[in-house]
C-alpha positions as CSV (number, residue, x, y, z in Angstrom):
1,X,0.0,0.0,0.0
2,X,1.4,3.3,-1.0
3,X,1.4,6.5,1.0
4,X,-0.3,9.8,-1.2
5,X,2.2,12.2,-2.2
6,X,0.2,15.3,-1.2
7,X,-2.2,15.4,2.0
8,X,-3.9,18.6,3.4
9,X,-3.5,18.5,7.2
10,X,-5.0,21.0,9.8
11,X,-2.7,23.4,11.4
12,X,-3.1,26.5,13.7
13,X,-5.5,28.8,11.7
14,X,-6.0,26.8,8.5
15,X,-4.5,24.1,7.1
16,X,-1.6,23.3,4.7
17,X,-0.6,20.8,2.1
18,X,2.0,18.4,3.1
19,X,4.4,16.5,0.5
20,X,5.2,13.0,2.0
21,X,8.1,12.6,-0.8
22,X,9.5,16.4,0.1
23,X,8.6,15.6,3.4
24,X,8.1,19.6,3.8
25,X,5.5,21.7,3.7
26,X,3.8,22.7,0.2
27,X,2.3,25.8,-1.0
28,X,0.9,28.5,1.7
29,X,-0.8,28.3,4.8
30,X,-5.4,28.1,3.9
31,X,-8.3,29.8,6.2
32,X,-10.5,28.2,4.0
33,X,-10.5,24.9,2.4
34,X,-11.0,25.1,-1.5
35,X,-13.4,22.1,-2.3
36,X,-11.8,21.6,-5.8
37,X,-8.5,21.6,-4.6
38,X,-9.1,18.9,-1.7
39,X,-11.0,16.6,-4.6
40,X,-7.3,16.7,-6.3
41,X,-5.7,15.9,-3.4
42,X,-7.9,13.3,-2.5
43,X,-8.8,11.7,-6.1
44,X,-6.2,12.0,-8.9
45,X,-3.5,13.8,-6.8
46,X,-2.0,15.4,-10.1
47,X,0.7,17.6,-9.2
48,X,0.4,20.2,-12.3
49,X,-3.2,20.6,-11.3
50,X,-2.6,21.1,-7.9
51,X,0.2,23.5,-8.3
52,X,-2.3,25.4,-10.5
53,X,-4.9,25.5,-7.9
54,X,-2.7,26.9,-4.9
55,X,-1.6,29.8,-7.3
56,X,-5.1,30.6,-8.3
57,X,-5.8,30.6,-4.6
58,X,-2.8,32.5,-3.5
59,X,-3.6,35.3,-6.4
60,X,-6.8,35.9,-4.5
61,X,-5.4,36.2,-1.4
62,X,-3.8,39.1,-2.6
């Protein structure tokens, strides 16, 4: 049984993406928990697709 490369796991204020390969933190620190962006994480786990969600949702945070 393999491990997922990329989980989201609660932290103080949010949560964060965590990359079991990396083993290091991923992307920025989330308030909010974008639906799509959990699915990816959860179903396919595509890293292009994921690395275009987090900077869609970091270019609204701005």
């Amino acid at each position: 049984m393999s491990r997922r490369r990329y989980v989201a796991r609660g932290v103080p204020g949010g949560y964060r993406v965590w990359d079991n390969r990396g083993h290091r933190w991923w992307g920025d620190l989330y308030e909010l928990c974008p639906d799509d962006l959990l699915s990816e994480l959860n179903g396919e786990a595509n890293s292009e697709r994921i690395t275009v969600l987090l900077k869609r949702y970091r270019a609204q945070r701005r």
